[in-house]
C-alpha positions as CSV (number, residue, x, y, z in Angstrom):
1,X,6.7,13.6,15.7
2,X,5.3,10.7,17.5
3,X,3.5,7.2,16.7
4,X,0.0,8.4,17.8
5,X,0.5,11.2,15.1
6,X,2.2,9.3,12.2
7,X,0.9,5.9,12.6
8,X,3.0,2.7,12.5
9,X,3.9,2.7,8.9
10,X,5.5,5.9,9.4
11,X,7.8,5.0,12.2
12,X,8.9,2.1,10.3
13,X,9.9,4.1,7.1
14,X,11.8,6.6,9.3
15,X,13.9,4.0,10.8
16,X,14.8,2.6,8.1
17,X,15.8,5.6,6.6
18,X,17.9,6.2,9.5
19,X,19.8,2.8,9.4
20,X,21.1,3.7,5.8
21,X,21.8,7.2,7.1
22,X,23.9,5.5,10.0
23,X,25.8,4.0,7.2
24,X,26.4,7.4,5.2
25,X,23.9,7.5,2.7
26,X,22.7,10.6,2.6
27,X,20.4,10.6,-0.7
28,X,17.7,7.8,-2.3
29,X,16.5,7.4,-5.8
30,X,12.6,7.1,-5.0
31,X,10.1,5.0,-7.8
32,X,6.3,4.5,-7.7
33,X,4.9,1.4,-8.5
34,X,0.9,-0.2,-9.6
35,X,-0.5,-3.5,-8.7
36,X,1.3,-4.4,-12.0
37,X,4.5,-3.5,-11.3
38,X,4.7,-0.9,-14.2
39,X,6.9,2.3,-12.8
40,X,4.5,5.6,-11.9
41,X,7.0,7.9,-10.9
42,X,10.6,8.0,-10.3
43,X,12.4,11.1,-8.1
44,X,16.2,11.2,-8.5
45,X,18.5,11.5,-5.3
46,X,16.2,12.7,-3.2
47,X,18.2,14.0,-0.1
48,X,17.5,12.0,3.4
49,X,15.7,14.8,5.3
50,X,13.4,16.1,2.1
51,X,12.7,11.9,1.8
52,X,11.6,11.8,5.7
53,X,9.7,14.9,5.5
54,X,7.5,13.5,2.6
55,X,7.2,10.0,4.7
56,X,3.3,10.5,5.7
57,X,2.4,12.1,3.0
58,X,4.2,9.3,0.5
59,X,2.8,6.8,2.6
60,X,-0.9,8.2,2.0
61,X,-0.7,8.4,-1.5
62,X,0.4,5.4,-2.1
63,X,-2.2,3.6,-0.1
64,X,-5.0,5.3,-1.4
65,X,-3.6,5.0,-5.2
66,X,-2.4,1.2,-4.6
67,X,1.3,1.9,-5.3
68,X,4.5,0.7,-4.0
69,X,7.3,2.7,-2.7
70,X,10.6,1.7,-3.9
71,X,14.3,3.2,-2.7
72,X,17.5,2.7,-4.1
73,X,20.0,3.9,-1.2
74,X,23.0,6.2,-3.1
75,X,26.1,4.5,-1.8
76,X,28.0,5.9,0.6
77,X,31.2,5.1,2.3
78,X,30.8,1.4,2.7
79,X,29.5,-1.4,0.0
80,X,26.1,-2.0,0.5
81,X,24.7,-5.6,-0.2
82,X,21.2,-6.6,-0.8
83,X,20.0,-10.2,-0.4
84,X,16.5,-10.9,-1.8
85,X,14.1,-13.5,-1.7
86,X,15.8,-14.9,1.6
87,X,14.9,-18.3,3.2
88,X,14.0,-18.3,7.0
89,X,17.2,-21.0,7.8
90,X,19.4,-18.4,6.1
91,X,18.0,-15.8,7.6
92,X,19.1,-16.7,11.1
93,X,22.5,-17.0,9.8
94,X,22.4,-13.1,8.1
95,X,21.0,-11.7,11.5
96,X,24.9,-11.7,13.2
97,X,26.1,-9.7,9.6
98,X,22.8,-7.9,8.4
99,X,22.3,-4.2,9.9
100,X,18.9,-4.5,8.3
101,X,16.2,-7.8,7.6
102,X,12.5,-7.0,6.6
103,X,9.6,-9.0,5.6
104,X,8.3,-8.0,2.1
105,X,5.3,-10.5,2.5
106,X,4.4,-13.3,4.8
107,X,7.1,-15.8,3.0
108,X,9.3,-13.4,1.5
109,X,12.4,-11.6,3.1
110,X,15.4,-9.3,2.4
111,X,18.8,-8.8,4.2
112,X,21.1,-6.3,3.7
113,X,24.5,-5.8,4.6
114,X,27.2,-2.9,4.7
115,X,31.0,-4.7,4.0
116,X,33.7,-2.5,4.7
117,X,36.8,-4.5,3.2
118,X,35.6,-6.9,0.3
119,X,37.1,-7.3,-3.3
120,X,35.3,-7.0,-6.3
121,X,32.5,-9.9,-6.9
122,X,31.8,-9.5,-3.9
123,X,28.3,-9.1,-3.5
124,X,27.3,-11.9,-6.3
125,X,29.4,-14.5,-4.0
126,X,27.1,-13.5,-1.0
127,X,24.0,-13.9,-3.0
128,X,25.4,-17.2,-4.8
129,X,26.1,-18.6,-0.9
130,X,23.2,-17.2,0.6
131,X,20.6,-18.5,-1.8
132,X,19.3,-15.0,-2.5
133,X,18.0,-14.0,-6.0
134,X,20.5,-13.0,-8.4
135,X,19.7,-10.2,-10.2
136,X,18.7,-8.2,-6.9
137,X,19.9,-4.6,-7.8
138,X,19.6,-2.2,-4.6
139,X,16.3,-1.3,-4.6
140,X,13.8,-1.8,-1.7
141,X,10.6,-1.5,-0.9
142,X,9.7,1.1,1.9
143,X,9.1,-0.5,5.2
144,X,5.9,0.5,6.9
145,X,4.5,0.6,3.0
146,X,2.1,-2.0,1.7
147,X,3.1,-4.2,-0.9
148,X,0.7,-4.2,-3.6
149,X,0.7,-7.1,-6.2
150,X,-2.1,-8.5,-7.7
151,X,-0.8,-12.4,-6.3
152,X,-1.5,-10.8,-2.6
153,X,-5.6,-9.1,-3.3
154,X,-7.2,-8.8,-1.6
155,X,-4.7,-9.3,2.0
156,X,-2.3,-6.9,0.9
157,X,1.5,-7.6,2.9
158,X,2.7,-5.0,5.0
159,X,6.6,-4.0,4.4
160,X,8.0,-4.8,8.1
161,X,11.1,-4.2,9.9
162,X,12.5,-7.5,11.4
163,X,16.3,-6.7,12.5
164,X,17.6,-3.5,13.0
165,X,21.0,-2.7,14.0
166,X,22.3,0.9,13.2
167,X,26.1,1.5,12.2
168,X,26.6,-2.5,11.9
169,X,29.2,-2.9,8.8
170,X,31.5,-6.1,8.7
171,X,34.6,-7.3,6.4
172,X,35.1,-10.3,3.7
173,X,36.8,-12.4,6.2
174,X,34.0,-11.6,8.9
175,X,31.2,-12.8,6.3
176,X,33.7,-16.2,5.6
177,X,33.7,-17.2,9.2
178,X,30.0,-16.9,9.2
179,X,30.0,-19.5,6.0
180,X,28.2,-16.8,3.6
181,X,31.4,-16.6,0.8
182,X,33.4,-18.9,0.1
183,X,37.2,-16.8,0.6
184,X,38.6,-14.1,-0.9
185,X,36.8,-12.8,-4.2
186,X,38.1,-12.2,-6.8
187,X,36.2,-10.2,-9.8
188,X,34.8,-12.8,-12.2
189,X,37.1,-13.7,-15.1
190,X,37.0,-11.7,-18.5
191,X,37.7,-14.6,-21.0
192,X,40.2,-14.3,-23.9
193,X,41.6,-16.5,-26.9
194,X,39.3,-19.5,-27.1
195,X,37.8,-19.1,-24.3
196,X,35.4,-16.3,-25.8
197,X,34.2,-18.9,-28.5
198,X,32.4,-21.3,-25.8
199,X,28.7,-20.4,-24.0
200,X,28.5,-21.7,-20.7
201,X,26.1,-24.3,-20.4
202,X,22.2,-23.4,-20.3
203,X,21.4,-26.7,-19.2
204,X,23.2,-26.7,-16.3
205,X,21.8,-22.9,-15.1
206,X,18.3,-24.9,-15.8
207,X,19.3,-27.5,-14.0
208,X,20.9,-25.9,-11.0
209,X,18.1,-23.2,-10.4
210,X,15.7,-23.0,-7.8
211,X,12.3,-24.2,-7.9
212,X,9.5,-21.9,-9.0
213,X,7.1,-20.9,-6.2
214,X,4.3,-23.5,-5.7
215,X,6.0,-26.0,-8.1
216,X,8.7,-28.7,-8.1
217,X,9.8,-27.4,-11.7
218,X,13.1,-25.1,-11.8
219,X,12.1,-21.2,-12.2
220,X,13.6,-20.7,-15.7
221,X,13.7,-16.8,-15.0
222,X,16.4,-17.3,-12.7
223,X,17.9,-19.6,-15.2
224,X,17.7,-17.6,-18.1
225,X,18.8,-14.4,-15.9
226,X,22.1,-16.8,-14.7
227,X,22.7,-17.8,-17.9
228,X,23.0,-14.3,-19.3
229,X,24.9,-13.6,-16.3
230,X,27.7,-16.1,-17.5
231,X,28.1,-15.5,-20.9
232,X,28.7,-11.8,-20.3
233,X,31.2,-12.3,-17.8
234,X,33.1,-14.7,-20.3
235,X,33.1,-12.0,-22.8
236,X,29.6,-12.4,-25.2
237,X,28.3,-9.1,-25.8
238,X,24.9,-8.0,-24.7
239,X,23.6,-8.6,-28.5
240,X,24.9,-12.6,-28.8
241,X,23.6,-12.9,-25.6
242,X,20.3,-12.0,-26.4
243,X,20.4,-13.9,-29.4
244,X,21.5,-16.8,-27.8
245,X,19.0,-16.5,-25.2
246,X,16.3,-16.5,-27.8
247,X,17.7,-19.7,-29.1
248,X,17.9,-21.7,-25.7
249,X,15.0,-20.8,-23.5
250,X,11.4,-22.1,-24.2
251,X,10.2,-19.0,-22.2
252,X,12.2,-16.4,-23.7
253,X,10.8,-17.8,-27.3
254,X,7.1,-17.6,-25.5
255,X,7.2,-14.6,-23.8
256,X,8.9,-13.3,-27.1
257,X,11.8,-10.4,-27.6
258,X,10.9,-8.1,-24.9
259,X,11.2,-10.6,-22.1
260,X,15.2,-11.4,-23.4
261,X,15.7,-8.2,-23.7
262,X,14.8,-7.4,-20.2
263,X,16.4,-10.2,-19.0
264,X,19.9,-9.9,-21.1
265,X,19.7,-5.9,-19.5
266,X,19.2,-7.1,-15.9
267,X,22.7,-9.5,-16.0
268,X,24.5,-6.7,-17.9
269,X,23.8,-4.3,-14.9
270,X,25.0,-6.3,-12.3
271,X,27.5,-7.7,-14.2
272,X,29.2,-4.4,-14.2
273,X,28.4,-3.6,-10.8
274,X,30.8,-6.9,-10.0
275,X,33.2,-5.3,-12.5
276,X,33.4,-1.6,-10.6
277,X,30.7,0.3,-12.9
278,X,27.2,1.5,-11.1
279,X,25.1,1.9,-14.1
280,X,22.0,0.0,-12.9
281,X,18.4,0.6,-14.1
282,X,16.4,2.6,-12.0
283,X,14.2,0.6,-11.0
284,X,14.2,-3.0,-9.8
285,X,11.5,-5.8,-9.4
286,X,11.3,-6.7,-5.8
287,X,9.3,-9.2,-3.4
């Protein structure tokens, strides 16, 4: 099955299904999304050749209908690492350890990596060093697709392959000689005794986060997201941490209950992702 037959997009999705295959994943979790970003459809562990059979025909479909085509590799045997909403500088540092880099849209790219030998906490130490959004969860937008969000009308991005390199995995102490973590991890630390009675300080997630797109104000999503992230790994439950959320952030209070709620749900899935546990939501919001 050839380019001339399937078109571009189609070779694109195919090889990136085959780099995760090269790493062992044999099955993907695959979700429809609108111009919205409100979830369509949703397939569950769809094998790797019933996914590459449907390729041309997915692709089609979601074209004509203006959907997105999302996948959430199924681990295999190696820890897979996603890095979202990447910066071209760090980029060129991620292309000796990435065995896959696409372009979601003109200014927005993803890296992922496969790390054989890495303690827990891994993964939020690379995306803490690399710059990469927080609350990234494993879930990708198909390459060759078309990524449909209002923001992009009427130029709709194509989903491109940038770096490919099949098989590619590398260790903790490989990703520390490239400067991406900082040493050893170590799984974040459960508090206990007084400890659990402090918040960590919303301020300072304000104050260190990003800059929104377009703007020289801090993106108080990825405050509010890191905030939640922290209080939960020093022992608040998911219902204080909503409630505290409420109380500190001027968006969640606009934006009202649902947007902490989401939020609060977000940092509790990766939060026990650090911790060992793979419940994560099906789908994720991507670039």
């Amino acid at each position: 099955m050839s380019e001339e037959k399937h078109g571009r997009g189609v070779e694109q999705a195919w090889q990136m299904l085959d780099l995760f295959a090269s790493l062992d994943v044999g099955a993907f979790d695959l979700t429809t999304t609108d111009l919205a970003g409100c979830k369509c459809g949703f397939l569950r562990a769809m094998s790797l050749g019933r996914l590459r059979q449907w390729i041309p025909h997915l692709l089609d479909a979601a074209i004509q209908h203006q959907h997105n085509l999302i996948v959430r590799p199924k681990h295999g045997a190696v820890e897979l690492v996603q890095l979202d909403d990447l910066s071209g500088a760090m980029l060129e540092r991620l292309r000796a350890a990435a065995f896959l880099i696409l372009a979601t849209s003109v200014e927005n790219h993803q890296a992922w990596i496969a790390v054989t030998e890495g303690g827990a906490g891994l993964a939020r130490q690379l995306r803490q060093a690399s710059g990469a959004d927080p609350s990234a969860s494993g879930a990708s937008r198909v390459a060759g697709s078309v990524n449909f969000k209002r923001k992009y009308a009427p130029d709709f991005p194509w989903v491109r392959i940038l770096e490919a390199t099949p098989h590619r995995t590398v260790t903790e102490a490989e990703l520390a000689a490239l400067g991406l973590v900082v040493g050893p991890s170590h799984s974040p630390r459960r508090a206990s005794g007084p400890r659990a009675k402090q918040w960590p300080s919303y301020e300072r997630c304000l104050q260190n986060a990003p800059c929104a797109r377009d703007s020289d104000r801090p993106d108080v999503s990825r405050a509010d997201f890191t905030f939640c992230l922290l209080a939960m790994d020093w022992g608040w439950s998911i219902a204080a941490t909503y409630q505290r959320l409420l109380e500190k952030s001027s968006k969640a209070r606009e934006n009202g209950p649902t947007y902490a709620r989401l939020t609060v749900e977000r940092a509790a899935a990766v939060s026990r992702t650090s911790h060992g546990q793979s419940n994560m939501p099906e789908t994720a919001a991507t670039e």
